[in-house]
GUFI-67860 format. One record per residue: residue number from 0; x, y, z of N, C-alpha, C, O in turn. Coordinates in steps of 0.05 Angstrom, whole numbers, plus 32768, in hexadecimal, padded with zeros to 4 digits. Last residue first. Layout:
% residues N
  resi  n_east  n_north  n_up  ca_east  ca_north  ca_up  c_east  c_north  c_up  o_east  o_north  o_up
   NUM       X        Y     Z        X         Y      Z       X        Y     Z       X        Y     Z
...
***
This chain:
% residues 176
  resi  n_east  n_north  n_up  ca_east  ca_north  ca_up  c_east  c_north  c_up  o_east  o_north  o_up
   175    792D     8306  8004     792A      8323   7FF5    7911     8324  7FEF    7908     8337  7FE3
   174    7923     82D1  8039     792B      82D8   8018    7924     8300  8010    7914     830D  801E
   173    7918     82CA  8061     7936      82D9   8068    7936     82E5  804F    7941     82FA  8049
   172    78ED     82B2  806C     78E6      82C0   8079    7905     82D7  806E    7907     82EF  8074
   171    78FA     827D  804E     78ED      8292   803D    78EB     82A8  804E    78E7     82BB  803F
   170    7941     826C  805D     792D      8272   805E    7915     8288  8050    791B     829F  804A
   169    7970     8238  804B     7966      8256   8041    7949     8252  8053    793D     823D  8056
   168    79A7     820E  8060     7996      8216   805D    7986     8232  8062    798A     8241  8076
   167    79E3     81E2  8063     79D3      81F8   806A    79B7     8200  805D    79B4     81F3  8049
   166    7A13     81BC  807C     79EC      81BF   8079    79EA     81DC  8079    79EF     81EB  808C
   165    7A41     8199  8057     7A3D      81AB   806B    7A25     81B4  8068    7A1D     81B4  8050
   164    7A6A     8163  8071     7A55      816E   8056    7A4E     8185  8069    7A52     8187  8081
   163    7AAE     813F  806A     7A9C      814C   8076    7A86     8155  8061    7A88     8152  8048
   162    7AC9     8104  805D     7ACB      811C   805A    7AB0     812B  8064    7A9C     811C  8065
   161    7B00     80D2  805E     7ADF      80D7   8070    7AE5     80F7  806F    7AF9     8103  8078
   160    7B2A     80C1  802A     7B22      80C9   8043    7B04     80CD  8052    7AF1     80C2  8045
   159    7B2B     80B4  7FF8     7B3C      80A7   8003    7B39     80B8  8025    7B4C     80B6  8035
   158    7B03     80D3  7FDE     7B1E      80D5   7FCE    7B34     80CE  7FEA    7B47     80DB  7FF1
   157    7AD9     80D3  800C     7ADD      80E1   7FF6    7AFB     80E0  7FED    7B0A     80EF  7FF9
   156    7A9D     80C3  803A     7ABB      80BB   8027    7ABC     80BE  8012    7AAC     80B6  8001
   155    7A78     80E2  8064     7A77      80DB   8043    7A95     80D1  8042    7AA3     80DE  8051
   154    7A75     80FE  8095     7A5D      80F5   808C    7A67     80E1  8073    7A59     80CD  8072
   153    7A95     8124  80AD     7AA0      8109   80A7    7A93     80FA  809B    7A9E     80E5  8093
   152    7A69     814D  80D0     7A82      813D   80CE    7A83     811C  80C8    7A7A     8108  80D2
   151    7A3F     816D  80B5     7A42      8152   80BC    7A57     8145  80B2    7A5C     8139  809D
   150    7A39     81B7  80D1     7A4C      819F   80BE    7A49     817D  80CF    7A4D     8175  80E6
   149    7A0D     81F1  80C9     7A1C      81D9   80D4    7A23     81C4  80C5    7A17     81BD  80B0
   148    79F8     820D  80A8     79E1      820A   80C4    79FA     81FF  80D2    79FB     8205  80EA
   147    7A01     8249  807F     7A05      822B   8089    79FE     822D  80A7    79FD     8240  80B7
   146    79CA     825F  804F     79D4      8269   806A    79E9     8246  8076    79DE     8230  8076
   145    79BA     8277  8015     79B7      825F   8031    79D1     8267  803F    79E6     8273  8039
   144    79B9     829F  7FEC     79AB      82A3   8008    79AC     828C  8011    7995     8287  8018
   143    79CE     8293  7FC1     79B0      8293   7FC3    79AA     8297  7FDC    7992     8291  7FE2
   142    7A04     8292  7FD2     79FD      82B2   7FC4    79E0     82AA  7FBB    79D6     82BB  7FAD
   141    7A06     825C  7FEE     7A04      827A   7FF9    7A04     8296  7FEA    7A04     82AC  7FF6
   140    7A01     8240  7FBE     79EC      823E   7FCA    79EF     825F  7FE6    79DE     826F  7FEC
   139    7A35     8251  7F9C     7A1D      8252   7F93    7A03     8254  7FAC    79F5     8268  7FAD
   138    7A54     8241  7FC4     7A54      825D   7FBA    7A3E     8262  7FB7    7A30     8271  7FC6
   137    7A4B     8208  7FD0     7A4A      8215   7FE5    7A44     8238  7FDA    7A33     8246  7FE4
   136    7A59     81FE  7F99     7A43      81F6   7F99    7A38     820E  7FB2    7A26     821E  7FAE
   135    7A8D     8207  7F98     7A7F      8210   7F84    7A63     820C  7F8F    7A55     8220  7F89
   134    7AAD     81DF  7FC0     7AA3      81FF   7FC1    7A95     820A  7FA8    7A93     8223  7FAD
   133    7AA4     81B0  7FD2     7A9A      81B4   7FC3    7A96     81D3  7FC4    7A80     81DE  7FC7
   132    7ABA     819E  8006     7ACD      81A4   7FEF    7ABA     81AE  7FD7    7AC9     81B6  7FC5
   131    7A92     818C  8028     7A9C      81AB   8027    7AAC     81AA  8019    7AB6     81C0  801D
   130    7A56     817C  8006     7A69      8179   8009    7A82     818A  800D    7A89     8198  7FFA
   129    7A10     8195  801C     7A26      8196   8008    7A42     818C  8017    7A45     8192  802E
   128    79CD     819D  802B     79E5      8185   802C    79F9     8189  8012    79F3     8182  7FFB
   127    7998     81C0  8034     79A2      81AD   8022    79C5     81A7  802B    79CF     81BB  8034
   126    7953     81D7  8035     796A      81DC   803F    7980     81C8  8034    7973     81B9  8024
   125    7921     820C  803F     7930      81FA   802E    7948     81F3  8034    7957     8206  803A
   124    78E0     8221  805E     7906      8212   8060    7911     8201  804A    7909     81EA  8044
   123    78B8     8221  804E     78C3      823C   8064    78DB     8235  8061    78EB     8247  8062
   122    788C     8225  8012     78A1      8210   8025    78AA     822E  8037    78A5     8246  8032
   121    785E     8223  7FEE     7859      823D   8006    7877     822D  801E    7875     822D  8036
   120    7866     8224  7FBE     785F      8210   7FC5    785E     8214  7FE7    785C     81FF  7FF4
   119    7872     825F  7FAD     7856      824A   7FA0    7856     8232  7FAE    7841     8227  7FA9
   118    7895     827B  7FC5     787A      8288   7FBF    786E     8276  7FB5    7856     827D  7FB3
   117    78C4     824F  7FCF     78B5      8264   7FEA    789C     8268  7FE0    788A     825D  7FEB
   116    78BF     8233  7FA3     78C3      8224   7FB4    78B3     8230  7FCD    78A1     8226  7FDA
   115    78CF     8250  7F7A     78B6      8249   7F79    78B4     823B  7F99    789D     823C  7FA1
   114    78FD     8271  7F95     78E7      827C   7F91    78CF     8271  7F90    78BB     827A  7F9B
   113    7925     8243  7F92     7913      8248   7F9F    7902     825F  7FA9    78FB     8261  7FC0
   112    7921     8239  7F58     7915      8226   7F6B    790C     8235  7F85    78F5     8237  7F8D
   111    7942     8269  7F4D     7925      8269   7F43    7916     8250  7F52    78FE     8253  7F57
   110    796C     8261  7F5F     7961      8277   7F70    793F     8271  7F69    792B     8273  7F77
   109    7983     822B  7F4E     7977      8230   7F62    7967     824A  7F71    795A     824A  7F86
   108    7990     824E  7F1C     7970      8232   7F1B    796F     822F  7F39    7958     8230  7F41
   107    79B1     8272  7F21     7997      8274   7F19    7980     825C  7F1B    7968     825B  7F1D
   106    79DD     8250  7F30     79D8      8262   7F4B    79B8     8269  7F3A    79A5     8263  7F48
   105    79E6     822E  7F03     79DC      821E   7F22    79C8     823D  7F2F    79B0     823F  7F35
   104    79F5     825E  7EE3     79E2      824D   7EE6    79D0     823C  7EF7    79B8     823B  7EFA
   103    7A2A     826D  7EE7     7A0D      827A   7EF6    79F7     826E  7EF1    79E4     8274  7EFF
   102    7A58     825E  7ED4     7A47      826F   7EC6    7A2E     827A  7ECD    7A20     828A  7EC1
   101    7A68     822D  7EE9     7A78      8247   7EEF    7A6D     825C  7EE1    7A7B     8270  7EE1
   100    7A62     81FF  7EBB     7A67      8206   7ED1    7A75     8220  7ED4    7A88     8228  7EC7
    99    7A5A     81EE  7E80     7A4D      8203   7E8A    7A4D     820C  7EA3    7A3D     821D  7EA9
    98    7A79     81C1  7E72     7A81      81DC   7E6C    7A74     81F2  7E6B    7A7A     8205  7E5D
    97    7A5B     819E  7E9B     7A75      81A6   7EAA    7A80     81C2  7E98    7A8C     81D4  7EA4
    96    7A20     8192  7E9F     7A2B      819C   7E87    7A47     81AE  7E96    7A46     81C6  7E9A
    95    7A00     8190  7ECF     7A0F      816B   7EBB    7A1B     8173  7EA6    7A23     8162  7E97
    94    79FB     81AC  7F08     79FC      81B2   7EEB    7A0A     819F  7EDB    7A22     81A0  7EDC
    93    79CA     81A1  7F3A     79E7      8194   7F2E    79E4     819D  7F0E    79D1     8197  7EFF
    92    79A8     819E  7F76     79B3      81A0   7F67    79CC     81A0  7F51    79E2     819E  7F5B
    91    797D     8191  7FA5     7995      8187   7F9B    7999     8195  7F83    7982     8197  7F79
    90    795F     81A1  7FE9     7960      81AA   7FD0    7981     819A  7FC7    7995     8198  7FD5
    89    7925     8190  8015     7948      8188   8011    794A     819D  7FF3    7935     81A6  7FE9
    88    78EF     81AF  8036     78FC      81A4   8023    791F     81A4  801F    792E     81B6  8026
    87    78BB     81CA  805D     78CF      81C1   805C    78DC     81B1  803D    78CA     81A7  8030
    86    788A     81D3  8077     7891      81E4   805C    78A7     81E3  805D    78B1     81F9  805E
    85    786C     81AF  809F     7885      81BC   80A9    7890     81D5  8094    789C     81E7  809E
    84    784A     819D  8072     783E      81A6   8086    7858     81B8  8099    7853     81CF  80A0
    83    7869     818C  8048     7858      81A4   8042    7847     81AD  805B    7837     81C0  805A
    82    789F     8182  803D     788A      817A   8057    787F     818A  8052    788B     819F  8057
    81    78C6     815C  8007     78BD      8170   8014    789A     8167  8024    7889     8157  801F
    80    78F2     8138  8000     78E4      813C   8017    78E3     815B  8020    78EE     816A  802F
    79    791B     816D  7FC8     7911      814E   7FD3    790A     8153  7FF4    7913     8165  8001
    78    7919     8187  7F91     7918      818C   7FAB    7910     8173  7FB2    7900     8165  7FA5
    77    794A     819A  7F5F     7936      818B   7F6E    7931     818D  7F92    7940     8191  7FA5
    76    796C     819C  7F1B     7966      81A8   7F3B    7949     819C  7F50    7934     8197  7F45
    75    7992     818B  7EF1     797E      818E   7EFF    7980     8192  7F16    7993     818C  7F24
    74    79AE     81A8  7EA3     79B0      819A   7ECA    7995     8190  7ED6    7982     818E  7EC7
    73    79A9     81B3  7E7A     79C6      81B0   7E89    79C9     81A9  7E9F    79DD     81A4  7EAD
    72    798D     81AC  7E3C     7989      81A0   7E53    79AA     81A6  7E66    79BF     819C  7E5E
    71    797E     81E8  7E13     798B      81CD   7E11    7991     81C2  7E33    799A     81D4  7E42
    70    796E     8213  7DFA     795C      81FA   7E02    796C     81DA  7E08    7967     81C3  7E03
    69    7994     823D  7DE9     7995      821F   7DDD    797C     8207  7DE6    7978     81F1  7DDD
    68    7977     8269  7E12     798C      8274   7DF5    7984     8250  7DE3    7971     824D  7DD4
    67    7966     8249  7E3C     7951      825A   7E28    795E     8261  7E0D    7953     825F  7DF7
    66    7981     820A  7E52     7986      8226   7E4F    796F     823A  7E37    796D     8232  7E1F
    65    7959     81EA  7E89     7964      81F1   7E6B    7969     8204  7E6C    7960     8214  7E7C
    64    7957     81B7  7EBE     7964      81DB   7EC0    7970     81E2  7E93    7985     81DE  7E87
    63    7922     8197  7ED0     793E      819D   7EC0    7944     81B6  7EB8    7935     81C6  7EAE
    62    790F     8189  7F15     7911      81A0   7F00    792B     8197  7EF5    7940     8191  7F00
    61    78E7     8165  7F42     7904      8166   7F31    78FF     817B  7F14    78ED     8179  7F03
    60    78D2     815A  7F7F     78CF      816E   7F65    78E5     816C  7F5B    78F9     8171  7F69
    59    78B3     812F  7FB5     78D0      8141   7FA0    78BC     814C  7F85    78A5     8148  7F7C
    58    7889     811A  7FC9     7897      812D   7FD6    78AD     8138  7FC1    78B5     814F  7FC3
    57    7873     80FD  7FA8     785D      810C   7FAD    7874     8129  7FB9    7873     8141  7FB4
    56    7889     80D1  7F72     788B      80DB   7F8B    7882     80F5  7F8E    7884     8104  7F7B
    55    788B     80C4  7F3D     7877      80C1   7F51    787B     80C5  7F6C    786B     80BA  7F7C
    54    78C3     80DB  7F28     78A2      80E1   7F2A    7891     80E2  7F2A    7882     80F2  7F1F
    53    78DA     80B5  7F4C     78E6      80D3   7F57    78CA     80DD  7F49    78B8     80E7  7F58
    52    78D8     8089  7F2D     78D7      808B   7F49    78CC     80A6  7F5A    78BC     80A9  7F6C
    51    78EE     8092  7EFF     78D1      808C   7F02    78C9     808C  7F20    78B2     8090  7F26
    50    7926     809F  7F05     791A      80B7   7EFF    78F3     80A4  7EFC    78E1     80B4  7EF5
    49    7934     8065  7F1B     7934      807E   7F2B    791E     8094  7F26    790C     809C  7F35
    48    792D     804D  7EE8     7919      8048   7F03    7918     805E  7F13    7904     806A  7F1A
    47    7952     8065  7EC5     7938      8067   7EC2    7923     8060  7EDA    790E     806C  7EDE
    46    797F     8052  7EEA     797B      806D   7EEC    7954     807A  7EDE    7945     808C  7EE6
    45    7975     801F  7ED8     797A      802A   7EF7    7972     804B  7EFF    7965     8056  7F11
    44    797C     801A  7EA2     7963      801A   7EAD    7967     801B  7ED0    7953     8015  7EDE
    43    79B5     8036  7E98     799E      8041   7E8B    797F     8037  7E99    796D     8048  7E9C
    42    79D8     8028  7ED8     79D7      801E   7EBC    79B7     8036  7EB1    79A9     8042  7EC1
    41    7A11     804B  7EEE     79F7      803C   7EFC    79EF     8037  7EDB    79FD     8040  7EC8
    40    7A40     8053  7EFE     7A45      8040   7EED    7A1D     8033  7EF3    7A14     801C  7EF9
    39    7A4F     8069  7F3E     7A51      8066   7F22    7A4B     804A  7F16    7A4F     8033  7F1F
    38    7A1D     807A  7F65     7A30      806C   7F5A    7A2E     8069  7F3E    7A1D     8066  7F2D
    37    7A16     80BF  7F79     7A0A      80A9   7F70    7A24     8092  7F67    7A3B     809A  7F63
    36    7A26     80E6  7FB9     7A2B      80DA   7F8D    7A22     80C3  7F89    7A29     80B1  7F99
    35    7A16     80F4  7FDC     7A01      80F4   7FD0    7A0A     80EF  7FB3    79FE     80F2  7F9E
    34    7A3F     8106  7FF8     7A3A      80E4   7FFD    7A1B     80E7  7FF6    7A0A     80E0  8005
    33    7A62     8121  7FC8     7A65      8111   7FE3    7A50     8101  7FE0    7A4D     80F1  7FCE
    32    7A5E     813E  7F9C     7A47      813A   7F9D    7A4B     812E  7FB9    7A36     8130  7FC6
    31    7A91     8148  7F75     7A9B      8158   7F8B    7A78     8157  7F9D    7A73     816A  7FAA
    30    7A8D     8128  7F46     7AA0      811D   7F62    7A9E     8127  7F72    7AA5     811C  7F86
    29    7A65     8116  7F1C     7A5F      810F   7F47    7A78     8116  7F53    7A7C     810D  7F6A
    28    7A78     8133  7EFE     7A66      813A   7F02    7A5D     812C  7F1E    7A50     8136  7F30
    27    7AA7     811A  7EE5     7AAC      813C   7EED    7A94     813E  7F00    7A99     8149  7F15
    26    7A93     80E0  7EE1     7AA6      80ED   7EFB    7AA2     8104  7EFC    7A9A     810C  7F12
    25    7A58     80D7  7ECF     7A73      80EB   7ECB    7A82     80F0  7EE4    7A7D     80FF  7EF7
    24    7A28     80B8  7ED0     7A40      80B1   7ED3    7A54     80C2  7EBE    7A5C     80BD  7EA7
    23    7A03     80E1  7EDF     7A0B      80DC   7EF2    7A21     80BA  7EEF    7A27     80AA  7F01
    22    7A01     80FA  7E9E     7A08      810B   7EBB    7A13     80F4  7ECD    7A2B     80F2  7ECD
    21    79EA     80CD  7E8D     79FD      80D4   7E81    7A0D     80F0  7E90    7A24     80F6  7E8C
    20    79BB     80C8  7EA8     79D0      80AC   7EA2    79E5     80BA  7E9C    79F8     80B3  7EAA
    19    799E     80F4  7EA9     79AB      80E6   7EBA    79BD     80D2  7EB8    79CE     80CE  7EC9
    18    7991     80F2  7E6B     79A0      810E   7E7B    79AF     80F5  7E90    79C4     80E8  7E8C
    17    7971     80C0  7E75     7993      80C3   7E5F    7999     80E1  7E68    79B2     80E3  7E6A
    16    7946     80CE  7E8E     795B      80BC   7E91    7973     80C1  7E88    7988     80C5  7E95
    15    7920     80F9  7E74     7938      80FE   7E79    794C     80EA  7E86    7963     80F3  7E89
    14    78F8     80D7  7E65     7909      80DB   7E55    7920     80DF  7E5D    7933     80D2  7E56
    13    78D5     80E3  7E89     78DD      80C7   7E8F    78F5     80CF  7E79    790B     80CA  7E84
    12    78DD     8124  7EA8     78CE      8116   7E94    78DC     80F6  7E94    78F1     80F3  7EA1
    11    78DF     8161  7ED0     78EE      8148   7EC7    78DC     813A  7EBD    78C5     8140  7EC5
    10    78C0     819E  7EBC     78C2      818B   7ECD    78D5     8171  7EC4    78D8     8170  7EAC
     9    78FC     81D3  7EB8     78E2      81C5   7EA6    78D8     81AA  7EBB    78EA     81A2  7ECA
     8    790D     8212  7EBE     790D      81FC   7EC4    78F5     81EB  7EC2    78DE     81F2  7EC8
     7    7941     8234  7E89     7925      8234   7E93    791E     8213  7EAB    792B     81FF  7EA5
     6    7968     8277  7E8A     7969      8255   7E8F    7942     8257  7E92    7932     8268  7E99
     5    796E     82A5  7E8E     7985      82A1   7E7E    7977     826F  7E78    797D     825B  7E6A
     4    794F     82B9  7EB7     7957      82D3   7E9C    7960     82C5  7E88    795E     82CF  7E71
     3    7913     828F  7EBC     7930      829F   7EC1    7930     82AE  7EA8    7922     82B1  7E94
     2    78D3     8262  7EBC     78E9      826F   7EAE    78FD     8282  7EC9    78F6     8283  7EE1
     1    78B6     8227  7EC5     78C0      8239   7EDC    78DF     8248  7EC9    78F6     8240  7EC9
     0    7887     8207  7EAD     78A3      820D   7EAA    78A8     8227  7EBA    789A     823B  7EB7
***
Protein backbone atom coordinates (compact mmCIF):
# COMPACT_ATOMS: atom_id res chain seq x y z
CA UNK A 1 0.00 0.00 0.00
CA UNK A 2 1.46 3.12 -1.15
CA UNK A 3 0.25 5.77 1.71
CA UNK A 4 -0.38 10.09 1.49
CA UNK A 5 -1.34 12.72 3.95
CA UNK A 6 -4.94 12.35 3.29
CA UNK A 7 -5.53 9.04 0.85
CA UNK A 8 -3.96 5.61 0.53
CA UNK A 9 -3.32 3.50 -2.68
CA UNK A 10 -4.11 -0.21 -2.52
CA UNK A 11 -3.50 -2.75 -5.31
CA UNK A 12 -6.85 -3.49 -7.40
CA UNK A 13 -8.41 -6.90 -6.36
CA UNK A 14 -11.11 -9.03 -8.48
CA UNK A 15 -13.60 -7.54 -6.07
CA UNK A 16 -13.30 -4.28 -7.06
CA UNK A 17 -15.57 -4.89 -10.22
CA UNK A 18 -18.58 -3.34 -8.63
CA UNK A 19 -16.36 -0.04 -7.87
CA UNK A 20 -16.07 -0.16 -11.64
CA UNK A 21 -19.45 -1.08 -12.66
CA UNK A 22 -20.82 1.40 -10.74
CA UNK A 23 -18.20 4.37 -11.68
CA UNK A 24 -18.06 3.60 -15.24
CA UNK A 25 -21.74 3.64 -15.76
CA UNK A 26 -22.17 7.26 -14.39
CA UNK A 27 -22.57 9.76 -16.89
CA UNK A 28 -21.08 12.40 -14.22
CA UNK A 29 -18.22 10.12 -14.31
CA UNK A 30 -17.28 9.31 -18.22
CA UNK A 31 -18.38 12.44 -19.65
CA UNK A 32 -15.57 14.70 -19.64
CA UNK A 33 -13.07 10.99 -20.25
CA UNK A 34 -13.26 11.59 -24.54
CA UNK A 35 -12.28 8.87 -26.35
CA UNK A 36 -11.17 6.83 -23.44
CA UNK A 37 -15.02 6.62 -21.90
CA UNK A 38 -15.94 3.45 -21.71
CA UNK A 39 -19.38 2.51 -22.88
CA UNK A 40 -22.15 2.77 -21.19
CA UNK A 41 -24.15 0.44 -19.97
CA UNK A 42 -21.21 -2.26 -19.78
CA UNK A 43 -22.64 -5.20 -17.66
CA UNK A 44 -21.11 -6.68 -14.11
CA UNK A 45 -19.28 -9.61 -15.88
CA UNK A 46 -17.66 -7.35 -18.71
CA UNK A 47 -16.25 -5.26 -16.41
CA UNK A 48 -15.26 -8.34 -14.14
CA UNK A 49 -13.28 -9.64 -17.26
CA UNK A 50 -11.72 -6.41 -17.71
CA UNK A 51 -10.58 -6.00 -14.10
CA UNK A 52 -9.18 -9.95 -14.56
CA UNK A 53 -7.51 -8.93 -17.53
CA UNK A 54 -5.75 -5.81 -16.29
CA UNK A 55 -4.32 -8.30 -13.35
CA UNK A 56 -2.68 -10.41 -15.33
CA UNK A 57 -1.15 -8.11 -17.19
CA UNK A 58 2.60 -7.72 -16.70
CA UNK A 59 2.57 -4.06 -18.10
CA UNK A 60 -0.25 -2.06 -16.00
CA UNK A 61 -0.61 -1.32 -12.39
CA UNK A 62 -4.00 -0.35 -11.10
CA UNK A 63 -4.20 1.38 -7.67
CA UNK A 64 -7.55 2.08 -5.68
CA UNK A 65 -7.19 5.46 -4.40
CA UNK A 66 -8.91 5.13 -0.39
CA UNK A 67 -9.42 7.69 1.84
CA UNK A 68 -7.34 7.07 5.40
CA UNK A 69 -10.01 9.37 7.54
CA UNK A 70 -13.15 6.59 6.08
CA UNK A 71 -11.20 3.79 4.21
CA UNK A 72 -13.55 4.17 1.86
CA UNK A 73 -12.85 3.45 -2.00
CA UNK A 74 -13.07 6.85 -4.44
CA UNK A 75 -11.17 6.12 -7.43
CA UNK A 76 -8.35 4.65 -9.34
CA UNK A 77 -5.30 5.43 -10.79
CA UNK A 78 -3.09 3.40 -13.08
CA UNK A 79 -0.42 3.13 -15.21
CA UNK A 80 -0.72 1.31 -18.43
CA UNK A 81 2.13 0.02 -21.19
CA UNK A 82 4.70 0.30 -19.23
CA UNK A 83 8.47 -0.33 -21.09
CA UNK A 84 10.64 -1.00 -18.53
CA UNK A 85 13.39 -1.00 -20.91
CA UNK A 86 12.50 2.66 -22.51
CA UNK A 87 11.09 3.47 -18.47
CA UNK A 88 8.12 4.54 -20.11
CA UNK A 89 4.33 4.40 -19.10
CA UNK A 90 0.57 5.96 -20.00
CA UNK A 91 -1.06 7.10 -16.69
CA UNK A 92 -5.18 7.20 -16.09
CA UNK A 93 -6.90 8.42 -13.63
CA UNK A 94 -10.51 9.15 -12.23
CA UNK A 95 -12.22 10.04 -8.94
CA UNK A 96 -15.92 7.76 -9.16
CA UNK A 97 -17.00 9.72 -6.04
CA UNK A 98 -18.31 13.10 -7.97
CA UNK A 99 -18.96 14.54 -4.16
CA UNK A 100 -15.42 14.34 -3.71
CA UNK A 101 -14.30 16.26 -6.80
CA UNK A 102 -12.41 19.37 -6.41
CA UNK A 103 -10.80 18.45 -3.11
CA UNK A 104 -7.30 17.37 -4.13
CA UNK A 105 -7.45 14.17 -4.23
CA UNK A 106 -6.91 13.15 -7.87
CA UNK A 107 -3.87 15.78 -7.63
CA UNK A 108 -2.59 13.44 -4.36
CA UNK A 109 -2.94 9.92 -5.81
CA UNK A 110 -1.32 10.97 -8.82
CA UNK A 111 1.63 12.74 -7.21
CA UNK A 112 2.08 9.56 -5.10
CA UNK A 113 1.92 7.27 -8.38
CA UNK A 114 4.28 9.00 -9.54
CA UNK A 115 6.73 8.97 -7.05
CA UNK A 116 6.40 5.28 -6.93
CA UNK A 117 6.57 5.22 -10.48
CA UNK A 118 10.14 7.54 -10.74
CA UNK A 119 11.90 6.11 -7.39
CA UNK A 120 10.68 2.39 -7.41
CA UNK A 121 9.88 1.23 -10.61
CA UNK A 122 12.97 3.34 -11.94
CA UNK A 123 10.20 4.77 -15.21
CA UNK A 124 11.91 8.22 -16.94
CA UNK A 125 8.46 9.17 -18.69
CA UNK A 126 5.11 9.25 -17.76
CA UNK A 127 2.84 10.54 -19.92
CA UNK A 128 -1.02 10.58 -20.64
CA UNK A 129 -4.03 11.77 -22.87
CA UNK A 130 -6.73 14.20 -21.68
CA UNK A 131 -9.71 15.60 -23.26
CA UNK A 132 -9.33 19.43 -23.71
CA UNK A 133 -12.64 20.23 -22.14
CA UNK A 134 -11.67 18.39 -19.37
CA UNK A 135 -10.10 21.18 -17.33
CA UNK A 136 -10.09 19.70 -14.02
CA UNK A 137 -8.18 16.98 -14.88
CA UNK A 138 -5.58 19.19 -17.21
CA UNK A 139 -5.23 21.38 -13.61
CA UNK A 140 -4.73 18.59 -11.73
CA UNK A 141 -2.11 16.90 -13.98
CA UNK A 142 -0.09 20.30 -14.48
CA UNK A 143 0.16 21.24 -10.76
CA UNK A 144 1.92 17.49 -10.71
CA UNK A 145 4.34 18.69 -13.00
CA UNK A 146 3.26 17.39 -16.64
CA UNK A 147 4.06 19.47 -18.96
CA UNK A 148 1.63 19.54 -22.46
CA UNK A 149 3.59 17.89 -25.37
CA UNK A 150 0.76 18.58 -27.98
CA UNK A 151 -2.92 18.12 -29.20
CA UNK A 152 -4.64 15.19 -31.12
CA UNK A 153 -6.82 16.98 -33.16
CA UNK A 154 -10.24 15.84 -33.34
CA UNK A 155 -9.20 12.48 -32.02
CA UNK A 156 -12.70 11.60 -30.08
CA UNK A 157 -16.56 12.62 -30.59
CA UNK A 158 -18.02 14.48 -27.95
CA UNK A 159 -21.58 15.86 -27.38
CA UNK A 160 -22.34 16.05 -31.11
CA UNK A 161 -18.89 17.05 -32.48
CA UNK A 162 -15.08 15.73 -33.17
CA UNK A 163 -13.22 17.04 -30.14
CA UNK A 164 -9.65 17.30 -29.47
CA UNK A 165 -7.25 15.53 -26.46
CA UNK A 166 -4.32 16.95 -25.37
CA UNK A 167 -0.73 14.86 -24.48
CA UNK A 168 1.17 15.69 -22.05
CA UNK A 169 3.67 14.38 -20.03
CA UNK A 170 6.18 14.45 -16.61
CA UNK A 171 9.57 13.71 -16.37
CA UNK A 172 11.68 12.04 -13.47
CA UNK A 173 14.70 14.08 -14.54
CA UNK A 174 12.20 17.57 -14.08
CA UNK A 175 10.40 16.10 -10.74
CA UNK A 176 11.43 18.10 -7.29
Amino acid sequence: MLMGKRIALRSMVTEDAWLLYRWFNDQRITADLGARAPIIGASIEEIAAKVQEALSSETELHLIIVTLAEGKSIGVVSLFEMDMRNGTAELRAIIGEPSLWDQGYGREAVAILLDHGFNVLNLHRVHLKAAEYNHRAIACFRSCGFEREGTLREDHYHQGGHRSSVIMSALRTERP
